[in-house]
Backbone bond lengths (Angstrom), bond angles and torsions (degrees), N, CA, C in turn:
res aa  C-N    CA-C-N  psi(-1)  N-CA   C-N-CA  omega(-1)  CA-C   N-CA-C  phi
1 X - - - 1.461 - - 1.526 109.14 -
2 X 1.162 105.76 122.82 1.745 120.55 -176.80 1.429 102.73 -87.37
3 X 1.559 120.64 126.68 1.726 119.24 167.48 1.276 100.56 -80.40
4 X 1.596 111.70 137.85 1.200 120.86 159.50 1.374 119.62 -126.55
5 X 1.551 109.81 80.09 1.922 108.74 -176.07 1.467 123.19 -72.85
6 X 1.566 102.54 97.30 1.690 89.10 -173.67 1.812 101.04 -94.44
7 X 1.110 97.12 92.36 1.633 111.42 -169.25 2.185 99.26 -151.51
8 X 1.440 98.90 151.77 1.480 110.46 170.59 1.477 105.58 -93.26
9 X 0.900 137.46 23.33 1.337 132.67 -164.46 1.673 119.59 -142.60
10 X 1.435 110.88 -12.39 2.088 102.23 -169.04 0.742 140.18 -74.78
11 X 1.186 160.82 168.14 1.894 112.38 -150.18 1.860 90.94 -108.61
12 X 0.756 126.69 1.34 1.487 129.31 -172.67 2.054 105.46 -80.16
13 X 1.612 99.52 -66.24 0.986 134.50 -147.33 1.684 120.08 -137.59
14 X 1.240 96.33 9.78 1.654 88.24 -173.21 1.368 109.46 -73.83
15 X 1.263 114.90 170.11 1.513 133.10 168.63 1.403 97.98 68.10
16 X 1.462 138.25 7.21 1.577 123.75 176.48 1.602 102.21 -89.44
17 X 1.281 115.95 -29.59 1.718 119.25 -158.08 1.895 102.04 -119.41
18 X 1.260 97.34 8.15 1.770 100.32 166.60 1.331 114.34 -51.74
19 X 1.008 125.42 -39.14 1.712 126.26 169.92 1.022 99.98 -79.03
20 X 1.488 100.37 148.52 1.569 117.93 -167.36 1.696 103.39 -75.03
21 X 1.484 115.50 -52.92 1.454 140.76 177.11 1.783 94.42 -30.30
22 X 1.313 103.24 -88.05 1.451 110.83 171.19 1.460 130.31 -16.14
23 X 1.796 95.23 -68.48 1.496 88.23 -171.89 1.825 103.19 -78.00
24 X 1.433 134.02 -10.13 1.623 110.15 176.41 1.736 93.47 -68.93
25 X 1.663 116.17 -29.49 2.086 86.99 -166.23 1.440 95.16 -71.06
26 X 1.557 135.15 -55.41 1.406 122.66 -170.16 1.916 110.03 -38.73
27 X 1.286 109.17 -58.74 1.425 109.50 168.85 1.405 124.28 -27.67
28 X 1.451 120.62 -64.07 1.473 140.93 -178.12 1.846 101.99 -70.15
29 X 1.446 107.30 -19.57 1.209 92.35 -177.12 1.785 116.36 -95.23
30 X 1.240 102.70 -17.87 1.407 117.41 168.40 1.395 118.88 -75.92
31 X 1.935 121.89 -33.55 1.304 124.16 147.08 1.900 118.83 -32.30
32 X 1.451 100.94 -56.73 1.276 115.32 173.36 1.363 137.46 -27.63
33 X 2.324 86.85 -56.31 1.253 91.43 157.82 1.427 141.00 -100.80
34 X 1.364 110.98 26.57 1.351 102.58 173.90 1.606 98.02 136.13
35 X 1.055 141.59 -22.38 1.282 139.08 179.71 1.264 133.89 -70.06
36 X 1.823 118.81 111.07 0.812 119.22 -171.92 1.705 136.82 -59.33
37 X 1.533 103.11 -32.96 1.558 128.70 -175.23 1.199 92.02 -126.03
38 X 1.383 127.24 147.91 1.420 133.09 132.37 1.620 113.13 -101.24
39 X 1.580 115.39 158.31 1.190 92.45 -164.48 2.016 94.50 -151.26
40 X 1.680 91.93 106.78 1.626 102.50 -163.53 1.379 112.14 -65.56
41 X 0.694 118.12 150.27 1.939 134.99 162.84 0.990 134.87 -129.55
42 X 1.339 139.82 97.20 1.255 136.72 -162.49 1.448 109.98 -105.91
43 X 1.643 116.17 15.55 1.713 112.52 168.63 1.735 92.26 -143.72
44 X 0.755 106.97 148.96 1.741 132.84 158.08 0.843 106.52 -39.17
45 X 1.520 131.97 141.57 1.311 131.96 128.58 1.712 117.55 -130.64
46 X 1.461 107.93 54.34 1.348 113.13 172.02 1.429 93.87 -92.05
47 X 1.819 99.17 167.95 1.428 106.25 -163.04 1.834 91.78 -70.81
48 X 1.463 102.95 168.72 1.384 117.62 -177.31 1.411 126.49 57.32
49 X 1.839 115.74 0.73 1.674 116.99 160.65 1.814 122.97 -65.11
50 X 1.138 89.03 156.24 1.434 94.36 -160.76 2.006 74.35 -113.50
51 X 1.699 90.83 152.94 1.517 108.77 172.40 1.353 110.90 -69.73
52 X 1.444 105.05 162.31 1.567 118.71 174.49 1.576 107.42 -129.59
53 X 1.853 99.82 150.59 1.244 109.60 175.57 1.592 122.89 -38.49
54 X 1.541 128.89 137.08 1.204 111.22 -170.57 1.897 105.68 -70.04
55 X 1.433 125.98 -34.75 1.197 123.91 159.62 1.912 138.96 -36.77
56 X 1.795 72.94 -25.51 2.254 82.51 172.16 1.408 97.74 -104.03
57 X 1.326 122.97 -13.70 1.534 118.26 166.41 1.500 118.24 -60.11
58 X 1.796 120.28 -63.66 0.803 133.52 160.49 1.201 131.41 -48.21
59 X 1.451 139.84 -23.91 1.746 145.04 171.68 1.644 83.41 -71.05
60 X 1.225 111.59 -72.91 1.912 112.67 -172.78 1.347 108.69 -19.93
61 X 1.345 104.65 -81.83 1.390 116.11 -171.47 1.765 139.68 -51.23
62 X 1.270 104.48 -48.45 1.431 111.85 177.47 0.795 128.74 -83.63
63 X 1.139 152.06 -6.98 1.740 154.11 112.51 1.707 87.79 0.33
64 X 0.910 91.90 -103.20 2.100 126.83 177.82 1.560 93.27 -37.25
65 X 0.879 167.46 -75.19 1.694 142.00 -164.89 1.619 103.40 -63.74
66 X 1.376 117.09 -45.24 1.427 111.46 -176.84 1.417 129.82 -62.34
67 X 1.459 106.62 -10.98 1.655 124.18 -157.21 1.776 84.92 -108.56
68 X 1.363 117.76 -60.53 1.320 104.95 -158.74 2.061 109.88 -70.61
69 X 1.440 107.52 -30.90 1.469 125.46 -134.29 1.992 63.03 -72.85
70 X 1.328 148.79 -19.60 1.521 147.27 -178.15 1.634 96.78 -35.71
71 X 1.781 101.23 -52.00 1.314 109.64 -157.59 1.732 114.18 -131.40
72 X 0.894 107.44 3.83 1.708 83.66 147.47 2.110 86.63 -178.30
73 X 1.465 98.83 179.43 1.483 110.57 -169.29 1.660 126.79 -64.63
74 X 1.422 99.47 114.58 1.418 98.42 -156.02 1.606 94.30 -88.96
75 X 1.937 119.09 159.06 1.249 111.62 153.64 1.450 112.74 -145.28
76 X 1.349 115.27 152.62 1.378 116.50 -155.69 1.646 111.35 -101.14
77 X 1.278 134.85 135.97 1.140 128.86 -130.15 1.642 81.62 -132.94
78 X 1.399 116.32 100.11 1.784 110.46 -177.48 1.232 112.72 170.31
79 X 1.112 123.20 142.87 1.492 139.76 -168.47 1.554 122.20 -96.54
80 X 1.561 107.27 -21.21 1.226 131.72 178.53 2.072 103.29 -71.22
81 X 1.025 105.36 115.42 1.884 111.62 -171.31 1.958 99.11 -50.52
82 X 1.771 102.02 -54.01 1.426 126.19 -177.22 1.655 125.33 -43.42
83 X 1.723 90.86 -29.68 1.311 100.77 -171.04 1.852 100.62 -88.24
84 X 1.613 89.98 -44.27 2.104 93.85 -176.81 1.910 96.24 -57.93
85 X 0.986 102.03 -48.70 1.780 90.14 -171.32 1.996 110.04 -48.10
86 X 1.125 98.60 -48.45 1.686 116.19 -142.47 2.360 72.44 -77.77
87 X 1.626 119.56 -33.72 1.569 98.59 -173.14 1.371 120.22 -98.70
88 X 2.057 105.76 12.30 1.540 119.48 175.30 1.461 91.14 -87.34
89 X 1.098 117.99 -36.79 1.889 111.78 -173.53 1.004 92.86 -82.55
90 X 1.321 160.07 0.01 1.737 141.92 158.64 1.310 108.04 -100.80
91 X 1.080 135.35 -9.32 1.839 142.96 175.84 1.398 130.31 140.34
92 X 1.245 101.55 -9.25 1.473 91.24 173.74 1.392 132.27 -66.12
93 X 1.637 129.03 132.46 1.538 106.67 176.75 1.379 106.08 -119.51
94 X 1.598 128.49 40.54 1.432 123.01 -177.08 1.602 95.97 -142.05
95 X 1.333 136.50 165.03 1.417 119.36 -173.46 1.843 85.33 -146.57
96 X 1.296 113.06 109.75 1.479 108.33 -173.49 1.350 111.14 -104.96
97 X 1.455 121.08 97.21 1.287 136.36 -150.90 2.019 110.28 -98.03
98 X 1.053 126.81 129.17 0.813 114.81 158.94 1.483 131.81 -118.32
99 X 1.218 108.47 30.56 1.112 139.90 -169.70 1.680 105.25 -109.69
100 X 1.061 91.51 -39.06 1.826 111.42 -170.97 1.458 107.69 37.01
101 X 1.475 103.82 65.15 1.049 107.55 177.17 1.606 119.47 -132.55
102 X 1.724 97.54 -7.33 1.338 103.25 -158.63 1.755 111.34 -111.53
103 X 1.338 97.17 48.70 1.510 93.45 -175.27 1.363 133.83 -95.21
104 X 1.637 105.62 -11.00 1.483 118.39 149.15 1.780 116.27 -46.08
105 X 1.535 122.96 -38.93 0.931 123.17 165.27 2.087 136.68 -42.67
106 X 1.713 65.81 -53.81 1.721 82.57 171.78 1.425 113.33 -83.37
107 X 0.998 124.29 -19.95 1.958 118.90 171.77 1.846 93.03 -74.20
108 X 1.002 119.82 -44.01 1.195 111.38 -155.37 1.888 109.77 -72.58
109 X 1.326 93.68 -27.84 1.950 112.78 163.23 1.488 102.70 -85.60
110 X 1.242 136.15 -18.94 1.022 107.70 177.84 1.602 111.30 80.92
111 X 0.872 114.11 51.57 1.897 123.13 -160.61 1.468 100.12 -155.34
112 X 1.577 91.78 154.38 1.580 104.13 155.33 1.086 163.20 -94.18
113 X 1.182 122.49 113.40 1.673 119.26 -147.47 1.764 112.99 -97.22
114 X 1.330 93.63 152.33 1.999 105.10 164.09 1.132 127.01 -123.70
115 X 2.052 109.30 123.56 1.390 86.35 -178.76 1.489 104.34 -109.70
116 X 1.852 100.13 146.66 1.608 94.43 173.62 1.318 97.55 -108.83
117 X 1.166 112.99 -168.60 1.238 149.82 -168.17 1.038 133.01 -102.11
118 X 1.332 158.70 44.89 1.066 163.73 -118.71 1.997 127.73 -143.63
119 X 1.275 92.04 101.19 1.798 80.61 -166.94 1.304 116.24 -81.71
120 X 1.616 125.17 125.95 1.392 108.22 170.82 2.237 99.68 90.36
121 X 1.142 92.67 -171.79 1.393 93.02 -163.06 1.438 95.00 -108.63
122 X 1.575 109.72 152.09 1.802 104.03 171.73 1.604 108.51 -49.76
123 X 1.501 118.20 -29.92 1.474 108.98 -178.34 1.360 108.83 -72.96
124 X 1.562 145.13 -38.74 1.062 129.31 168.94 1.480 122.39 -105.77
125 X 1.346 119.60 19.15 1.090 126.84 -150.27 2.238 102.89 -73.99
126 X 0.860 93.28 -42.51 1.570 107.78 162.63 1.479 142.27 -51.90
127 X 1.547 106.69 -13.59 1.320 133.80 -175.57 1.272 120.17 -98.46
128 X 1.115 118.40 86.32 1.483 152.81 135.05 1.313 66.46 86.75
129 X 1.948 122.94 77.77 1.461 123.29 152.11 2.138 115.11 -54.93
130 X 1.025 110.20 151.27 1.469 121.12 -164.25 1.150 103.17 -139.53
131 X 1.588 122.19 133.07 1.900 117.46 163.26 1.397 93.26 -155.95
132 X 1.580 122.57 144.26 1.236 145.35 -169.06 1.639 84.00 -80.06
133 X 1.317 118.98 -76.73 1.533 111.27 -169.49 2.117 98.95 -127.08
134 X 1.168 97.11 118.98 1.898 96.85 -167.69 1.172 106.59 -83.21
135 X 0.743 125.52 -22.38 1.881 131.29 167.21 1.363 97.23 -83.10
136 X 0.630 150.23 -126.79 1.784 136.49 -167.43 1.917 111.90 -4.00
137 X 0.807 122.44 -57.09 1.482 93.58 -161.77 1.280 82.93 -126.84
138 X 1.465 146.72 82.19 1.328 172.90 119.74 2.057 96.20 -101.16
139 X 1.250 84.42 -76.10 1.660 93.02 178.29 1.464 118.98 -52.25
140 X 1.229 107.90 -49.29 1.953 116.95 -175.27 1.356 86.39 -69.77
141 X 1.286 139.81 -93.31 1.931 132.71 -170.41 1.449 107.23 -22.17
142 X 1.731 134.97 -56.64 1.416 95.46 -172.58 1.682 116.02 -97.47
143 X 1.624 114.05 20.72 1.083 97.89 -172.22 2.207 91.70 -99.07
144 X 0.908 109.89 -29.31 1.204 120.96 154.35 1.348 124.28 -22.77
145 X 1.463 96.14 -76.75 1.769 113.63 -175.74 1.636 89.36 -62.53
146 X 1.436 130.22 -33.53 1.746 115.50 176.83 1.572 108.08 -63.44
147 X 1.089 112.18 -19.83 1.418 91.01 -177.40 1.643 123.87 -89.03
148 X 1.600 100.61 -37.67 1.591 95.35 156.96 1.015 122.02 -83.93
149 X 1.309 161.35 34.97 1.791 168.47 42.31 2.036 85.74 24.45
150 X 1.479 133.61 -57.98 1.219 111.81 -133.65 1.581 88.93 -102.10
151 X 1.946 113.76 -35.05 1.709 108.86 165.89 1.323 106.70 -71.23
152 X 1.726 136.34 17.76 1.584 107.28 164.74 1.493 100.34 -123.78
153 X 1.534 114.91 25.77 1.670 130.60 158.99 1.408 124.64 87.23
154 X 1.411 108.59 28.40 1.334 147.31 -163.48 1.743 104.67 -89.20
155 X 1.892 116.88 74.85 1.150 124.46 -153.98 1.613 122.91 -64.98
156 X 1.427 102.57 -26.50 1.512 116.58 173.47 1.783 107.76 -137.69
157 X 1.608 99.85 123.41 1.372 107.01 -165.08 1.222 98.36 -118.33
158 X 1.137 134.19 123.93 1.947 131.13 155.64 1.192 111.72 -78.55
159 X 1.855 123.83 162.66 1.282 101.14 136.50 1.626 124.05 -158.55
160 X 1.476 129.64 158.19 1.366 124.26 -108.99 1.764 73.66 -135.10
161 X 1.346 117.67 127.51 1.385 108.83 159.39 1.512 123.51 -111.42
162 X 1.915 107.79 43.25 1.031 128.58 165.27 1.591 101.89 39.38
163 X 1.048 135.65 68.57 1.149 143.02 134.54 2.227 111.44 -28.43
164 X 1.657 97.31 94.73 1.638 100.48 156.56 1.730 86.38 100.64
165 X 1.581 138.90 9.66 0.545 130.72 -135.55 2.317 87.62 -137.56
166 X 1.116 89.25 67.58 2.039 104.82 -147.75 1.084 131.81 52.38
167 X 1.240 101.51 51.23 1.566 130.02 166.83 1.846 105.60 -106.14
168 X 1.722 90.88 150.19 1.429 108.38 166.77 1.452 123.03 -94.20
169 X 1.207 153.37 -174.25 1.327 153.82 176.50 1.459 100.04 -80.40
170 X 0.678 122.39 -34.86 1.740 115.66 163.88 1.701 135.85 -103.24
171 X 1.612 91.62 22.69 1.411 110.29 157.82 1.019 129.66 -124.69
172 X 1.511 114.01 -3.62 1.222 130.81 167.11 1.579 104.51 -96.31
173 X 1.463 128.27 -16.45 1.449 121.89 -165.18 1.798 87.15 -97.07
174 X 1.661 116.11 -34.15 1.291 112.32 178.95 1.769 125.55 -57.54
175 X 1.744 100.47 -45.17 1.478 120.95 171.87 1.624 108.88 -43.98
176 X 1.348 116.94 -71.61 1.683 134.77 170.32 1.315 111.48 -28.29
177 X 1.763 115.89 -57.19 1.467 107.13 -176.81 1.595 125.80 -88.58
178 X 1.251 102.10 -12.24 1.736 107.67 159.83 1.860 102.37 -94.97
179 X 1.219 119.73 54.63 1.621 90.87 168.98 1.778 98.96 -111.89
180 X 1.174 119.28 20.86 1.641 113.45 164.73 1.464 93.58 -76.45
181 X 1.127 146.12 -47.40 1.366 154.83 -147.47 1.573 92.94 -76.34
182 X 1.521 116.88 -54.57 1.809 119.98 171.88 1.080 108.35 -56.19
183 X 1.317 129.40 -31.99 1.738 118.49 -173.47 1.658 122.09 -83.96
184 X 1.556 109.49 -30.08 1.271 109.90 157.51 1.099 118.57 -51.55
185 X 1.310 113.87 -51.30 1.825 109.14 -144.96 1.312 93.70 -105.98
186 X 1.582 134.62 1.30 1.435 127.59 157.45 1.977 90.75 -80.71
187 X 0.882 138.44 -50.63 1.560 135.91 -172.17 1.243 104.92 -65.16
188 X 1.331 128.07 -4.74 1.500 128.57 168.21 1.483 122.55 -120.55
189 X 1.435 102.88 21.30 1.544 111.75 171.80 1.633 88.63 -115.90
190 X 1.333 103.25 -24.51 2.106 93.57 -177.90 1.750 98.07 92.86
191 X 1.413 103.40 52.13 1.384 101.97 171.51 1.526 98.87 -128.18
192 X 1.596 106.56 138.22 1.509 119.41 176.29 0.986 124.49 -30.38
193 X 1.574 134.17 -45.89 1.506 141.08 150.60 1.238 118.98 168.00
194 X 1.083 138.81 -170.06 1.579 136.50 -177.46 1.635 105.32 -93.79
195 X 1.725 115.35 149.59 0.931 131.29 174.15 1.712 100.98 -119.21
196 X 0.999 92.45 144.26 1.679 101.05 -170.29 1.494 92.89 -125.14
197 X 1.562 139.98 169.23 1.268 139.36 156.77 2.112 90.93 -168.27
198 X 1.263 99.89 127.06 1.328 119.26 157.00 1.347 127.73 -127.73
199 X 1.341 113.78 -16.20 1.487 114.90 167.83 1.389 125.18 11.57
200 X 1.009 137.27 146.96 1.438 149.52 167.44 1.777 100.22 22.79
201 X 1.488 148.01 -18.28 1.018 150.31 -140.65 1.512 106.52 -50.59
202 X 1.466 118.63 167.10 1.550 121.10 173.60 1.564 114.37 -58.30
203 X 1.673 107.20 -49.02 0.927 103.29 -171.67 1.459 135.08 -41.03
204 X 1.772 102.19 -44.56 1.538 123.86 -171.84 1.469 111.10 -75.15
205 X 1.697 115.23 -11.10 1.117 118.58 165.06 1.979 119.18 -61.58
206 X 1.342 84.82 -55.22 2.007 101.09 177.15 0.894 98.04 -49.65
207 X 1.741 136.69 -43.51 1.530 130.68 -176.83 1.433 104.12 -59.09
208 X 0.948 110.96 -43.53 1.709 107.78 -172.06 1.447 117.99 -58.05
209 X 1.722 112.34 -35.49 1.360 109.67 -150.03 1.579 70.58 -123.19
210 X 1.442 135.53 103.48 1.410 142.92 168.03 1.144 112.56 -76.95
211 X 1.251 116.61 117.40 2.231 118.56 -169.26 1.543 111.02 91.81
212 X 1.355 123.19 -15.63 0.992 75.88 153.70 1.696 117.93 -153.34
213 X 1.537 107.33 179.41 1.785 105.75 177.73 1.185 135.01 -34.66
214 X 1.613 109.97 -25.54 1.829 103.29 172.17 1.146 97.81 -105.25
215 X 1.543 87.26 154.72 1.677 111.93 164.58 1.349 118.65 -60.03
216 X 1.408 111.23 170.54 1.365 97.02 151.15 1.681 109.72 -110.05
217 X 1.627 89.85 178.02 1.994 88.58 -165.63 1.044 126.27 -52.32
218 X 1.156 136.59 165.71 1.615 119.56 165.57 1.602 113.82 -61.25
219 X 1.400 116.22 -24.78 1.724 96.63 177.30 1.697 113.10 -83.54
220 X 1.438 122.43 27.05 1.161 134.91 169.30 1.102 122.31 -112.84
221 X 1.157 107.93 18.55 2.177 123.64 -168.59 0.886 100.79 -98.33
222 X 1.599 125.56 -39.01 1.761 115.61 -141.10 1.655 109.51 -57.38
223 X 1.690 118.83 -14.29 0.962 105.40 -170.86 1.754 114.91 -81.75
224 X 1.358 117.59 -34.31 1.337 148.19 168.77 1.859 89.63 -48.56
225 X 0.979 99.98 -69.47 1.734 102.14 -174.42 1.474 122.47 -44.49
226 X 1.259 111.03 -55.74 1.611 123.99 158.70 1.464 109.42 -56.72
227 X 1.459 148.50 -54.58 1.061 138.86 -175.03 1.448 116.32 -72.56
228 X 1.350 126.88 11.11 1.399 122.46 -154.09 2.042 85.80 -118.20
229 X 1.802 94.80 -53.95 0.825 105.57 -144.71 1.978 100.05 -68.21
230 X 1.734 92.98 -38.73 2.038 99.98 164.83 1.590 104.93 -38.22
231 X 1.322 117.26 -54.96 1.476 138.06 163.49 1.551 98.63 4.71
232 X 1.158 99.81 -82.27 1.520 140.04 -157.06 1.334 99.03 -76.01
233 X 1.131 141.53 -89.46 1.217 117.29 158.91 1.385 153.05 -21.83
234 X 1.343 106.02 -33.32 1.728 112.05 161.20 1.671 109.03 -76.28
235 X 1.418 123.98 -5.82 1.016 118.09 -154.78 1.610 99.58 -122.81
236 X 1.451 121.41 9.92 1.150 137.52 171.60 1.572 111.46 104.96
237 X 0.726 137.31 14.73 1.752 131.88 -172.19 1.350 111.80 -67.17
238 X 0.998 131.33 140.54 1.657 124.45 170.28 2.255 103.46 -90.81
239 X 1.011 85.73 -24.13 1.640 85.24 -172.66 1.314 124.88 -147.55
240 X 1.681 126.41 107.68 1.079 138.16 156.54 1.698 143.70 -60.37
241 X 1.313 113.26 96.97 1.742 99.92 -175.23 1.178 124.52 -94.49
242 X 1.619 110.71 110.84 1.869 118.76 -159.94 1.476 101.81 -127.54
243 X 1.596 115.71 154.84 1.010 124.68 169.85 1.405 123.36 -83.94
244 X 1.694 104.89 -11.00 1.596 101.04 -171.12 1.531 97.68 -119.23
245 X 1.096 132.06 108.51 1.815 125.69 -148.01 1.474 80.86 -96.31
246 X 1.057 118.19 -93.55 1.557 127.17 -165.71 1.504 114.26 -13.40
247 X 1.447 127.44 -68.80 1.511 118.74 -176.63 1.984 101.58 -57.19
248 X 1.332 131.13 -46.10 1.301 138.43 167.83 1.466 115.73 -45.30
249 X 1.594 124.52 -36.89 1.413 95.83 162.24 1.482 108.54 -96.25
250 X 1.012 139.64 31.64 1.692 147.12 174.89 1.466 84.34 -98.56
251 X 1.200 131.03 -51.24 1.426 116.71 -178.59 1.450 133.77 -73.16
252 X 1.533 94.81 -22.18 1.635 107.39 160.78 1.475 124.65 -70.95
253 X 1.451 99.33 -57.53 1.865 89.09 167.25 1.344 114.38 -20.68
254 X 1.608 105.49 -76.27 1.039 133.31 -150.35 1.704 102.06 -59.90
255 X 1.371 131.75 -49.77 1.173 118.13 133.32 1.526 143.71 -15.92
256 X 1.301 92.66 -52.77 2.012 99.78 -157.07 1.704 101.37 -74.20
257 X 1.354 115.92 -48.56 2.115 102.07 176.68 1.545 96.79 -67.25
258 X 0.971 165.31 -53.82 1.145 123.85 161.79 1.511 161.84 -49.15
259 X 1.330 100.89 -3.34 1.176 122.57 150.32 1.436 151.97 -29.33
C-alpha cells in the first residue's frame, strides 16, 4: 500500500502532493513501482493535527481517487463517514479508517474496510498514551471492531494496530514483536489480514539517534522503515503501508520465495 497525502500538513510528506496534478503522477508513479493500493488522505493524522472541514477534505481527495482508482486499487484514508461514501462513488473499494468506526459505510458500498487502532485523537493522541496491558486491548479493540464490520456485512476486513498511533516506544516496539500472535487470531476471526504501516514514523527516528530526545528526520528512517516493515512480513502480515514503495517491494521479493 502506497501513501498518498494530498494534505499541506503530514509530517512525512505534506505539502508535496497538495496539487491534485502532482499527487495523481506521484500515485501512478508508485503504481509503477510496484504498488498494489494507493491509499489517499486528504487530512492528517500526525500526532498534534487538528481536523479539517469535511468540504477541504473532499476538494483534496476526489480529483485523486477518481483519476488513479482508472488504474489500480484505490483506498480512502478518513474518518469522516461523508468523505468514505462521496470516494466509494468515485473508486475507491477499501475504506482505511482510523477511527474504526466507519464500517457501516463500507458494507453499505460494498468495499473493504480497516480497522486501526488508535487511542485518543491524532490531536491528542500522543499525550502521555497509557494501557493496562497493550497487547490485549490494542489487539482485542480491532479484532472486535472486525467482527462487527463482518455482522454489518463488511466482506473483506483488515486490521491495523496503528502502530505510533498513542503509542509509546515500547508499545509500539511491544505491538511489532507480538504481531505473529495478531495474524493468527485475525486469520481465525476470518479477517483478510493485518495491515501494518510504520513508515517514516517518530518512533524509528529515536531508534536512529540512540540517547537522545530528537528523532532523526524522516529522510533518515528509510532504514527503520524497511526493517520494520521485513518485520511484518516475516511475521505474517499480508500488507504493508510505506512511503518509499520501490526499495519495500525489493524487500518483499526478496522475502516472498522464501516463504
Amino acid at each position: 500500500m502506497g501513501i498518498l497525502n494530498v494534505t499541506p500538513d503530514s509530517f512525512s510528506d505534506g505539502g508535496r502532493y497538495l496539487d491534485a496534478e502532482a499527487a495523481m503522477a506521484h500515485g501512478m508513479d508508485m503504481v509503477a513501482q510496484g504498488a498494489d493500493i494507493i491509499d489517499v488522505g486528504g487530512e492528517s493524522t500526525r500526532p498534534g493535527a487538528e481536523p479539517v472541514p469535511e468540504s477541504v477534505e473532499l476538494a483534496r481527495v476526489l480529483p485523486v481517487v477518481e483519476a488513479l482508482s482508472r488504474h489500480v486499487r484505490v483506498s480512502i484514508d478518513t474518518v469522516k463517514p461523508e468523505v468514505a461514501a462521496a470516494a466509494i462513488q468515485a473508486g475507491a473499494s477499501l475504506v482505511n479508517d482510523v477511527s474504526a468506526s466507519l464500517f457501516e459505510v463500507a458494507a453499505s458500498g460494498a468495499v473493504g474496510w480497516v480497522a486501526v487502532h488508535m487511542q485518543g485523537s491524532p490531536t491528542t493522541m500522543q499525550v502521555a498514551p497509557h494501557y493496562d496491558d497493550v497487547l490485549n486491548e490494542v489487539y482485542g479493540f480491532v479484532l472486535e471492531r472486525a467482527r462487527m464490520a463482518m455482522r454489518a456485512g463488511v466482506k473483506e476486513v483488515w486490521v491495523d494496530p496503528g502502530i505510533g498511533f498513542g503509542k509509546t516506544m515500547a508499545h509500539n516496539l511491544s505491538l511489532l514483536h507480538h504481531l505473529p500472535q495478531l495474524v493468527r487470531s485475525a486469520e481465525a476471526t476470518g479477517c483478510a489480514g493485518v495491515l501494518v504501516g510504520t513508515s517514516r514514523k517518530r518512533f524509528l527516528g529515536l531508534l536512529a539517534e540512540p540517547g537522545s530526545d530528537e528523532p532523526a528526520g524522516v529522510e533518515d528512517r528509510l532504514e527503520g522503515s524497511l526493517a520494520t516493515a521485513a518485520l511484518a512480513m516475516v511475521s505474517g502480515v499480508s500488507m504493508v503501508r510505506v512511503h518509499d514503495v520501490s526499495v519495500t517491494v525489493q524487500a518483499a521479493r526478496l522475502y516472498g520465495p522464501a516463504a
